[in-house]
Structure formats: structure tokens, C-alpha cells
C-alpha atoms as an extended CHARMM CRD file, in Angstrom:
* protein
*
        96  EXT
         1         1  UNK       CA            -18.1120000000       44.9720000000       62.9050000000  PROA      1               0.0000000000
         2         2  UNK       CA            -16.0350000000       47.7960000000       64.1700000000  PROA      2               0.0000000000
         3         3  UNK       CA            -17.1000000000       51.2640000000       63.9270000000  PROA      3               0.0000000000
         4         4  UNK       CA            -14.3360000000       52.9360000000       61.8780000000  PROA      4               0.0000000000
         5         5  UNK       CA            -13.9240000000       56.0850000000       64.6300000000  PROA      5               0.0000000000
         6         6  UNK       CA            -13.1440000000       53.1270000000       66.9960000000  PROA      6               0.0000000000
         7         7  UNK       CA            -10.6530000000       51.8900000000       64.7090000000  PROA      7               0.0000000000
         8         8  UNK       CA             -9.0480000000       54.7640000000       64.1140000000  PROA      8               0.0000000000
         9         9  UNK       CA             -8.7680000000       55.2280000000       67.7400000000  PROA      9               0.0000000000
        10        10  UNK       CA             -7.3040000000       51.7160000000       68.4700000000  PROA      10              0.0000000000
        11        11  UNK       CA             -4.3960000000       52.3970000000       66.0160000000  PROA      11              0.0000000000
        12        12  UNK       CA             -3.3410000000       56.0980000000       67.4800000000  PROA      12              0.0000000000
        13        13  UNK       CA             -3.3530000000       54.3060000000       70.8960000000  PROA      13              0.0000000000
        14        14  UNK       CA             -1.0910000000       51.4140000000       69.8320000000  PROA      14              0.0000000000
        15        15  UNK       CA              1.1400000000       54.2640000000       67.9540000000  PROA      15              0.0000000000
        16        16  UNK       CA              1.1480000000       56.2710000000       71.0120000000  PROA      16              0.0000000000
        17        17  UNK       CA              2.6350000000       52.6990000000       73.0020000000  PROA      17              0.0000000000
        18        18  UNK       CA              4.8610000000       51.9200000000       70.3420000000  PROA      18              0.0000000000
        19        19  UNK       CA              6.5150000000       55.3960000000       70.3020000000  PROA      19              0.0000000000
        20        20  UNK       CA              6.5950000000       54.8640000000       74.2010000000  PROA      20              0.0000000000
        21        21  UNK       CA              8.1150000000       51.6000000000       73.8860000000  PROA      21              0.0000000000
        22        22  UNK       CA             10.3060000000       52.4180000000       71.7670000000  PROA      22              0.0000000000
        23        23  UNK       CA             12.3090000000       55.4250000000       73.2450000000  PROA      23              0.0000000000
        24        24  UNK       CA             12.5030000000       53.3490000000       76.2500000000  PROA      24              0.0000000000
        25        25  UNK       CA             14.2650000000       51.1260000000       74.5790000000  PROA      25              0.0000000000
        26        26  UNK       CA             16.1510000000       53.4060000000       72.5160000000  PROA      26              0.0000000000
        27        27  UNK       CA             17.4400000000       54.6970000000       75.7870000000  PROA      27              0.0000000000
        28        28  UNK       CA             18.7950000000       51.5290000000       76.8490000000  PROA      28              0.0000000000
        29        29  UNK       CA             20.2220000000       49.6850000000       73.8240000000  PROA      29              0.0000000000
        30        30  UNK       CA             24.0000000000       49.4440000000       74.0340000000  PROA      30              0.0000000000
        31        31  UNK       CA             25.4440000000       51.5180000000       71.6320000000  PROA      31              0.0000000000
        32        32  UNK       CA             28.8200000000       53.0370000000       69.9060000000  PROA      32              0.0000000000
        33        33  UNK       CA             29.6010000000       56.3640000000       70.3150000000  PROA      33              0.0000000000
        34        34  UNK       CA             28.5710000000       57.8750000000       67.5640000000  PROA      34              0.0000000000
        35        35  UNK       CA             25.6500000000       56.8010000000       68.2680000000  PROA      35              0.0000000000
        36        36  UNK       CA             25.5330000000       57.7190000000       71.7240000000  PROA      36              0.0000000000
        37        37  UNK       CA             25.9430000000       60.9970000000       70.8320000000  PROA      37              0.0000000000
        38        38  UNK       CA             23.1480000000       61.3710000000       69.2880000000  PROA      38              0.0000000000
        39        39  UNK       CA             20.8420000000       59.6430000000       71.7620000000  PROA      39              0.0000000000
        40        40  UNK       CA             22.3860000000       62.3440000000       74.3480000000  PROA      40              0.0000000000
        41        41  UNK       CA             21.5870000000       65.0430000000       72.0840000000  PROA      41              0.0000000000
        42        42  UNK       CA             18.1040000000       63.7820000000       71.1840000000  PROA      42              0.0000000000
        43        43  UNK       CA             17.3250000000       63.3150000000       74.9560000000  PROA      43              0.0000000000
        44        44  UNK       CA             18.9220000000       66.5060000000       76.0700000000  PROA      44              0.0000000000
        45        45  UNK       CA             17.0300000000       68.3180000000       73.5280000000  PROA      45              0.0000000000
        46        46  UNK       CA             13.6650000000       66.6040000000       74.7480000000  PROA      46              0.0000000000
        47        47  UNK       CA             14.5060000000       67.3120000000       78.2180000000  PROA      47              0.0000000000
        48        48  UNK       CA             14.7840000000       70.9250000000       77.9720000000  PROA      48              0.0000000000
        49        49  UNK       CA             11.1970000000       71.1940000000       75.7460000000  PROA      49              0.0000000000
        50        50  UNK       CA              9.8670000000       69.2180000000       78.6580000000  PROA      50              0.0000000000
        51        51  UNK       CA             11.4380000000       71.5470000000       81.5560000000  PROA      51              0.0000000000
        52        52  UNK       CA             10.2160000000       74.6190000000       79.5000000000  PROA      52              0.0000000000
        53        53  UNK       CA              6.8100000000       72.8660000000       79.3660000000  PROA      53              0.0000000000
        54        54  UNK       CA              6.4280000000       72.3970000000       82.9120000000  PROA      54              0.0000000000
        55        55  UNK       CA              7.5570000000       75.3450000000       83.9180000000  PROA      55              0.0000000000
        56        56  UNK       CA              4.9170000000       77.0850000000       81.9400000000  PROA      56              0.0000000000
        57        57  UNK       CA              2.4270000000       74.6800000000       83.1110000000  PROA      57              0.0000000000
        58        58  UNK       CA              3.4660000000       76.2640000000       86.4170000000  PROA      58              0.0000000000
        59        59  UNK       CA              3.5690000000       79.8550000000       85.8260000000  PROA      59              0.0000000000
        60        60  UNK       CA              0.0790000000       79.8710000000       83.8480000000  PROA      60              0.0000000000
        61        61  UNK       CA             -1.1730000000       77.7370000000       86.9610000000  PROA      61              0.0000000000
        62        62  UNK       CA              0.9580000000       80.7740000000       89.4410000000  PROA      62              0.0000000000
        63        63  UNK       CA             -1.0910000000       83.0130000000       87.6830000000  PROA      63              0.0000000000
        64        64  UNK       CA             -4.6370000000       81.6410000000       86.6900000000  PROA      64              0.0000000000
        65        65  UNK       CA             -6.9400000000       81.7000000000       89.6620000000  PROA      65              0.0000000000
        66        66  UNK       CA             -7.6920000000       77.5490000000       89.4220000000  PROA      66              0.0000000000
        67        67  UNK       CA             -5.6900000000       74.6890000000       88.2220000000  PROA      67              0.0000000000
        68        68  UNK       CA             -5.2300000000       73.1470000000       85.0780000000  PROA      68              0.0000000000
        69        69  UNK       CA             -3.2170000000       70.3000000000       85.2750000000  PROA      69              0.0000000000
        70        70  UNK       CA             -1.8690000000       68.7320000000       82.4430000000  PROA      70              0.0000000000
        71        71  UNK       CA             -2.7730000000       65.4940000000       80.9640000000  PROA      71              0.0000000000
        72        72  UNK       CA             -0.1310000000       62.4170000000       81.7310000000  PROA      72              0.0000000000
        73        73  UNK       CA             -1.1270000000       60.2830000000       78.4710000000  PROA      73              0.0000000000
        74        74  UNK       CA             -0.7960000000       63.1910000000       76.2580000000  PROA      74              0.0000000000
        75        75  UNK       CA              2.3320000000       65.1290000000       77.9060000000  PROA      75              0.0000000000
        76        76  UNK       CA              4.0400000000       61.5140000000       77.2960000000  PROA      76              0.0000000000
        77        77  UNK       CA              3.2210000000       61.1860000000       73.9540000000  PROA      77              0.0000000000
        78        78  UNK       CA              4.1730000000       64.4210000000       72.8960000000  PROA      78              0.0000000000
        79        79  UNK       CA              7.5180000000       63.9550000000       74.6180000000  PROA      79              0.0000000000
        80        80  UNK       CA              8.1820000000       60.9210000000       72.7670000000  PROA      80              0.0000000000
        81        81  UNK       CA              6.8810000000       62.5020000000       69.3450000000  PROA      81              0.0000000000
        82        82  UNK       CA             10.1190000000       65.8710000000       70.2010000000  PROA      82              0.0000000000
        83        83  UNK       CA             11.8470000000       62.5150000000       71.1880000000  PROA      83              0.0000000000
        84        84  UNK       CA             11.9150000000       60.6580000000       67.7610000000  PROA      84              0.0000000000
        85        85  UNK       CA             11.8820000000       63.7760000000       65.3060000000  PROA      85              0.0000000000
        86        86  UNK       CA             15.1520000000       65.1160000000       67.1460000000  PROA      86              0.0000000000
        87        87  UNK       CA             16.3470000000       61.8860000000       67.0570000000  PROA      87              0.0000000000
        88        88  UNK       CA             15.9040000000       61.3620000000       63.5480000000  PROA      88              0.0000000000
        89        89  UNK       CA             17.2170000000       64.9490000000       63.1540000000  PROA      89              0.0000000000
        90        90  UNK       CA             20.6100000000       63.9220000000       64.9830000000  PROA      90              0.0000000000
        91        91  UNK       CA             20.5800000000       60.8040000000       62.7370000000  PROA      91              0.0000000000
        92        92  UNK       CA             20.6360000000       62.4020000000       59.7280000000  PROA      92              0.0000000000
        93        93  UNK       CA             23.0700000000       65.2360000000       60.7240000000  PROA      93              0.0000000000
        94        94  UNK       CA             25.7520000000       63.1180000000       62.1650000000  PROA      94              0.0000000000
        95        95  UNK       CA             24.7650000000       60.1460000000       60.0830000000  PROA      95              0.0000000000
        96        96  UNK       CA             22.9650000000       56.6560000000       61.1040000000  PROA      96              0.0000000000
């Protein structure tokens, strides 16, 4: 039998693909304007948390003597978790 810990960490991982997965895919559908709309303003949002990110990433690394770097797994997922909550922001403002 599983350890529950293990479990537990199973499931987040899955989440973490699914969330993945699913603003790929949410990126590509075909869609009507409206709708468009609000994927642009979801992803443009995203993008400029992400920009900000980095370059902060940079300037703490500019001015730290050695180099953190940041994680790939975890900068992804919490792109896709400012991903879906604007989305579902956008949704409910403009309506979905």
C-alpha cells in the first residue's frame, strides 16, 4: 500500500500536468471573439507577471554575489496557476 505523503504527491504532480495541459490547449482551441478576448487578456496579463518575474530573478542575481536560478517545474506551474485565475477572472467579467 501507498504511503499517503506519496499519494498526496502523485495527485499535485498530475494537477500541476493538467493545468499545463490545459493552457496549452486553451491557447490553441479555435475560438469566437469574445472569447478571444479574453484568452489575450488572460495571456497578456500572465506574460507581464512572468517578464516582471524574470527580471527580478535577474536583478537579485545582478546583485547577489552567486546565482540562484530559478526552478523550471515550479516557475511553470505558477505561470499556469496566474494563467487560469486571470482567465477565470476575464470569464466572469466579460462573461463565459
Amino acid at each position: 500500500m501507498m504511503d499517503f505523503g506519496l499519494m498526496m504527491f502523485i495527485l499535485f504532480i498530475l494537477g500541476i500536468v493538467s493545468l499545463d495541459v490545459s493552457m496549452v490547449v486553451s491557447l490553441i482551441k479555435k475560438n469566437d471573439e469574445r472569447q478571444q478576448m479574453i484568452i489575450w487578456k488572460a495571456s497578456t496579463y500572465t506574460l507581464l507577471i512572468v517578464v516582471l518575474t524574470l527580471i527580478g530573478d535577474v536583478l537579485r542575481n545582478l546583485f547577489s554575489n552567486s546565482y540562484t536560478g530559478t526552478n523550471p517545474l515550479t516557475f511553470l506551474t505558477v505561470v499556469a496557476i496566474i494563467y487560469f485565475i486571470t482567465l477565470l477572472y476575464y470569464k466572469k467579467k466579460y462573461g463565459n
